[in-house]
C-alpha positions as CSV (number, residue, x, y, z in Angstrom):
1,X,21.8,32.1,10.3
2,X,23.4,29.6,12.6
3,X,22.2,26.4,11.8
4,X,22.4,24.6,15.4
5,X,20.0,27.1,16.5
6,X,17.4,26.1,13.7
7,X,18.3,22.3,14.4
8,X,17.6,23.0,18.2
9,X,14.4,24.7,17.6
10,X,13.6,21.6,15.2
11,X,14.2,18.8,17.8
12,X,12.0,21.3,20.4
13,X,9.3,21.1,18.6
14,X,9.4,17.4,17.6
15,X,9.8,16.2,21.0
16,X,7.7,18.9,22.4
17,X,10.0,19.1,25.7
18,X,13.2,21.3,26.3
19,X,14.5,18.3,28.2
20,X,14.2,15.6,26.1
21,X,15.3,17.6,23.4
22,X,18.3,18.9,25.2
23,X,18.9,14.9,26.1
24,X,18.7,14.4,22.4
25,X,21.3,17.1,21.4
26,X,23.2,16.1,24.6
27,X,23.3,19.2,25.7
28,X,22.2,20.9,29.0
29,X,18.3,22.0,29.5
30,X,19.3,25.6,29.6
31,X,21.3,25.4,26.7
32,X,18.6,23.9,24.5
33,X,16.4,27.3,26.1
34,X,19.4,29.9,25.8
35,X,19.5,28.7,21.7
36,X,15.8,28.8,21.3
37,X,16.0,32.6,23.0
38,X,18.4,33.8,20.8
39,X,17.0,32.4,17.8
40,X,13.3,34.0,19.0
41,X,15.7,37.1,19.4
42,X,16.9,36.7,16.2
43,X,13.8,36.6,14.2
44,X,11.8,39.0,16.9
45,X,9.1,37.0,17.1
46,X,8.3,34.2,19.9
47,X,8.4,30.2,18.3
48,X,6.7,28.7,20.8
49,X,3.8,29.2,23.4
50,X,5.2,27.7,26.8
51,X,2.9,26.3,29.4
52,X,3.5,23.7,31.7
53,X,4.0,20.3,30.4
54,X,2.4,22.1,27.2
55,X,4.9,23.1,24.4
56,X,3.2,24.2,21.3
57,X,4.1,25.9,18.3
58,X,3.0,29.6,17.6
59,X,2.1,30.6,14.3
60,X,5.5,32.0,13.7
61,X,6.5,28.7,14.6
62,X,4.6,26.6,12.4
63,X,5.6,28.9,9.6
64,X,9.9,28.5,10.1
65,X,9.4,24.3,10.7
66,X,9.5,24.2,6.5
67,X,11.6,26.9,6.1
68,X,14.1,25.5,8.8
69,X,14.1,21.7,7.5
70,X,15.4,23.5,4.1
71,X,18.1,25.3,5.7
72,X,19.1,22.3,7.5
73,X,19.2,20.2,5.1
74,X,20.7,23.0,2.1
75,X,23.7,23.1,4.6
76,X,23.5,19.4,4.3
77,X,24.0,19.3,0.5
78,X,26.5,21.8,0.8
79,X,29.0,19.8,2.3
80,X,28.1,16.7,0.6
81,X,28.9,18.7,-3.1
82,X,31.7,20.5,-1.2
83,X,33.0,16.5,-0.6
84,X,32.3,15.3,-4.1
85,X,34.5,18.4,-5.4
86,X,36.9,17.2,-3.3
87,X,36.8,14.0,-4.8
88,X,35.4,11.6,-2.2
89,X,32.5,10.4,-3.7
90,X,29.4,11.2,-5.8
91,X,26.7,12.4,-3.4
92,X,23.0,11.5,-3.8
93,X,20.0,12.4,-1.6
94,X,16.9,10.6,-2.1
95,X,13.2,10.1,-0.1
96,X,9.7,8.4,0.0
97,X,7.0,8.2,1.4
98,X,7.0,5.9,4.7
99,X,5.0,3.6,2.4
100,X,7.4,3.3,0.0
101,X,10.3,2.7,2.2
102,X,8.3,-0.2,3.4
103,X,7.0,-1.5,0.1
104,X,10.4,-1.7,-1.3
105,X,12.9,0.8,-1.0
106,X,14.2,-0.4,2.2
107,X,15.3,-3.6,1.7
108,X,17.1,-2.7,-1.7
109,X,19.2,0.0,-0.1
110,X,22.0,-2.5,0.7
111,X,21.8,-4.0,-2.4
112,X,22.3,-0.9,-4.1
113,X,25.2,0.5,-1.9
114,X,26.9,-2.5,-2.1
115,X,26.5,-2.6,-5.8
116,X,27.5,0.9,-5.9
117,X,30.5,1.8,-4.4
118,X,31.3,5.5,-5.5
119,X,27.7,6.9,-4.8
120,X,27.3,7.8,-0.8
121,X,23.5,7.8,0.1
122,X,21.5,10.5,2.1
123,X,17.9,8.6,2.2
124,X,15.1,10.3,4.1
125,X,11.2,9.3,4.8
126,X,8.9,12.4,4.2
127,X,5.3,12.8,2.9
128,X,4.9,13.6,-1.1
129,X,4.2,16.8,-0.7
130,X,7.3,17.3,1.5
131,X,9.2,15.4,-1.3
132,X,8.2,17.9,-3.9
133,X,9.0,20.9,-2.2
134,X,12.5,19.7,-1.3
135,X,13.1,19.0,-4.9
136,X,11.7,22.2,-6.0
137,X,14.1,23.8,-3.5
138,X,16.8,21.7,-5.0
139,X,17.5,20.0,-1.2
140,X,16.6,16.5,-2.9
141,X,17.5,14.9,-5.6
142,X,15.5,12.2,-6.3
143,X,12.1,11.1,-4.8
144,X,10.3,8.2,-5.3
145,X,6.5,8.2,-4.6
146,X,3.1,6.9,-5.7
147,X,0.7,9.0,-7.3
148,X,2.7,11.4,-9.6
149,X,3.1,15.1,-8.5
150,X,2.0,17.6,-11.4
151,X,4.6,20.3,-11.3
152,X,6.6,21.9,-14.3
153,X,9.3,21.9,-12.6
154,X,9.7,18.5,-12.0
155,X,10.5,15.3,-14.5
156,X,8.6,12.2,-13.3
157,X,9.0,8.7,-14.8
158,X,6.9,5.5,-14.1
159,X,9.6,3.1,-12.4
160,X,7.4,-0.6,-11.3
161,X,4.7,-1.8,-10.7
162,X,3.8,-2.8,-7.1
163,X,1.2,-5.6,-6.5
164,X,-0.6,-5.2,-2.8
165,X,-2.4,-8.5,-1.2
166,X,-4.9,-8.4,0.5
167,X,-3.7,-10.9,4.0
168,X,-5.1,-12.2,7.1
169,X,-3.7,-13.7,10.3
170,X,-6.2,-16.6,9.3
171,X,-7.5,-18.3,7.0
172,X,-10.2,-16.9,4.9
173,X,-12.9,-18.0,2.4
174,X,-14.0,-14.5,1.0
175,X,-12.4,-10.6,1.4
176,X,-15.8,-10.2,3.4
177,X,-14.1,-12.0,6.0
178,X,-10.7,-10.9,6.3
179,X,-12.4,-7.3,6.2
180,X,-14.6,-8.5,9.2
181,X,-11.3,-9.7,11.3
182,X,-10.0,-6.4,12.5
183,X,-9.2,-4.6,9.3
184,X,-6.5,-2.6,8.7
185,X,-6.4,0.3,6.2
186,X,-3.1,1.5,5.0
187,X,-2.5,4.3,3.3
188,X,-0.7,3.1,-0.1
189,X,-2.0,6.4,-2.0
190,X,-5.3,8.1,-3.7
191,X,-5.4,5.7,-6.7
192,X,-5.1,2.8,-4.0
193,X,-7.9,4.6,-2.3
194,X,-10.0,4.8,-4.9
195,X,-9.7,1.6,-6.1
196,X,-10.5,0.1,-2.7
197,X,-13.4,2.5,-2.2
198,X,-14.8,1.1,-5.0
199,X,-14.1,-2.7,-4.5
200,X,-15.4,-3.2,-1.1
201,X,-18.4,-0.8,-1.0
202,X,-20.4,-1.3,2.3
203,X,-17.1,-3.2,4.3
204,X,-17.3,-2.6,8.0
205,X,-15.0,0.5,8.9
206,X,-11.2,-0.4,9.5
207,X,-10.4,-0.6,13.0
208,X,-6.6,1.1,12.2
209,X,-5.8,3.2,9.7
210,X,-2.2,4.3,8.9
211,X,0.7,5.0,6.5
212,X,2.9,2.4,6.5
213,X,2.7,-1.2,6.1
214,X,5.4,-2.0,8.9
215,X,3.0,-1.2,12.0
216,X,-0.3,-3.1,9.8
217,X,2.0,-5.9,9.9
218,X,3.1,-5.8,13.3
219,X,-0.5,-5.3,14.3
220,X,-1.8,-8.4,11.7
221,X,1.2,-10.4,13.9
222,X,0.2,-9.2,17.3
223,X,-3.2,-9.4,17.1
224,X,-5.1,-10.9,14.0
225,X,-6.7,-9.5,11.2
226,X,-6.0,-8.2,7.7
227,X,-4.5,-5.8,5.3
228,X,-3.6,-4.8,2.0
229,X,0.3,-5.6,1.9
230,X,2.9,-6.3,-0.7
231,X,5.1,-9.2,-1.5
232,X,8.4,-7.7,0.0
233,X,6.5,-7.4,3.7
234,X,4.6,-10.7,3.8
235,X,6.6,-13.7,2.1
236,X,8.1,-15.0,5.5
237,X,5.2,-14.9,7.1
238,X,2.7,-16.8,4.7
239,X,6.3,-19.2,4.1
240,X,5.6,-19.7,7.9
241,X,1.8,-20.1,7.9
242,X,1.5,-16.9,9.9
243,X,-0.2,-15.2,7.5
244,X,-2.7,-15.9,4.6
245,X,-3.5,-14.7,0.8
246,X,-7.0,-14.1,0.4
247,X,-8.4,-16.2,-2.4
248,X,-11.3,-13.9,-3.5
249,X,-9.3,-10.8,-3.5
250,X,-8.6,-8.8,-6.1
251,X,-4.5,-7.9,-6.3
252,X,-4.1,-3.7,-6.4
253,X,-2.0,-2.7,-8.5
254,X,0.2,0.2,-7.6
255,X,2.9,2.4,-9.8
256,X,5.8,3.5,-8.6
257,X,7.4,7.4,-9.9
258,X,10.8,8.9,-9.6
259,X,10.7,12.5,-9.5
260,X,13.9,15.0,-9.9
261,X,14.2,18.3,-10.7
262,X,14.0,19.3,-14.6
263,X,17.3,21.0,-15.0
264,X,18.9,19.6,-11.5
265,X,21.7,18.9,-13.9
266,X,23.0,15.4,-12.5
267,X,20.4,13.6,-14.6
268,X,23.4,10.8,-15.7
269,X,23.6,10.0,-11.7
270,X,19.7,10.4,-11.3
271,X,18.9,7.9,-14.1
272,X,21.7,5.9,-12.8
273,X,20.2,5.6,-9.6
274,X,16.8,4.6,-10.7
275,X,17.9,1.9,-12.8
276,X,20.2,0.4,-10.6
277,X,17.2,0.3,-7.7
278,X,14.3,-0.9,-10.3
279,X,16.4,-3.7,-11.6
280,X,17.3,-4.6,-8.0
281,X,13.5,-4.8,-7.0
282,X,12.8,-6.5,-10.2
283,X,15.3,-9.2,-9.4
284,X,13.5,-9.8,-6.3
285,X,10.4,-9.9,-7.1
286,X,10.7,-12.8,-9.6
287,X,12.3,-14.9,-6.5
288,X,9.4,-15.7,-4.9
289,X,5.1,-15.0,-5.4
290,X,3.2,-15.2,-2.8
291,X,0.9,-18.1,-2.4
292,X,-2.9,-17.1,-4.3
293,X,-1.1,-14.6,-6.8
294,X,-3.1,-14.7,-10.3
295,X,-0.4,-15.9,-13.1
């Protein structure tokens, strides 16, 4: 099956609007509709219900998103071991969670392509479940996530540890007061939210909740209040006085997996990989600890 028409049906049905989408492909409006007909034509079965200003997903739909993202992204890997036959370069694909991208995966990209010359990166953000699936269908190599998937299939290894602080845009005496200024709850995994259920039992309800740490700091920054961030996302700010350890707190802990297929066969690249971006993140943690860390 063509794969444009599966990547035009994917970008339909993330932007939820033939015309944006077609802007998006930069192609024409009826285009972007003559694709999605042939691939409705294709399958016999119609992928979206089509009201005005009301694009929705039919079952059938919801069903070939998965199965579509694999294709894409199995032609994807194609080419890239196609290229490393050829001789260009090793090829790697790896993901995380948003959360983890912001924790600490982000920032140690560069340092690990610059400190690795012959391995060309395909990094993508997707939920854990997502992750495992991709592996499973041998789409991803390597995922790194927080609460360890239990799959046969699938070798996980514990990579770090990952110390989250609890932070306020002021000052405070106790957690009951940062929790009292405008909360926010990110999502930094079930142990995480277990943990927190337990320490702050009867805490007024979080006024935000999401899963990643970029938009709880931009909204700490914007407009005041607190959140359970790690080191990598708040040491400019409290170096500026912007933000603020909490002194009562207690520091959540979080561990950090890598998961990759059992017999993917490039376990020497995998493990090569992992090492190079734990020692990187180690290196930068001992830099710097944020102000009210327990030694």
């Amino acid at each position: 099956m063509d794969t444009e028409l599966l990547k035009t049906f994917m970008e339909v049905s993330r932007t939820r609007h033939f015309g944006r989408a077609a802007e998006n492909l930069y192609l024409t409006q009826s285009a972007v509709s003559f694709r999605v007909r042939q691939l409705e034509g294709l399958l016999g079965v119609e992928l979206f219900s089509r009201q005005r200003n009301n694009i929705q997903l039919t079952p059938a739909g919801e069903k070939l998103m998965p199965l579509a993202e694999s294709s894409v992204l199995l032609e994807q890997r194609i080419r890239q071991e196609v290229a490393m036959a050829d001789g260009k370069s090793q090829q790697m694909s790896l993901g995380a969670t948003p959360n983890l991208w912001d924790a600490f995966l982000q920032e140690q990209l560069r340092l690990f392509m610059s400190s690795s010359p012959g391995i060309a990166l395909n990094a993508m953000a997707h939920s854990s479940g997502n992750l495992v699936r991709q592996i499973i269908e041998r789409t991803l190599d390597l995922a790194f996530v927080f609460d360890a998937p239990k799959v046969d299939e699938l070798t996980t290894i514990e990579v770090m540890n990952i110390p989250l602080y609890l932070v306020s845009g002021e000052p405070c005496d106790s957690w009951q007061e940062a929790l009292a200024q405008d909360y926010v709850l990110v999502d930094w995994g079930t142990s995480f939210q277990i943990q927190h259920a337990q320490e702050f039992k009867g805490a007024k309800p979080p006024v935000l909740q999401t899963n990643t740490g970029r938009i709880a700091l931009d909204c700490i920054l914007s407009n005041g209040g607190s959140a359970y961030l790690p080191s990598s996302l708040i040491q400019p700010y409290l170096d500026s006085g912007q933000m603020h350890v909490v002194p009562d707190a207690p520091v959540i802990n979080r561990t950090v997996y890598a998961s990759f297929h059992a017999s993917s066969g490039r376990e020497e690249l995998i493990n090569k990989v992992i090492e190079q971006i734990a020692t990187n993140v180690t290196a930068a943690s001992a830099l710097a600890a944020p102000q009210g860390e327990s030694k």
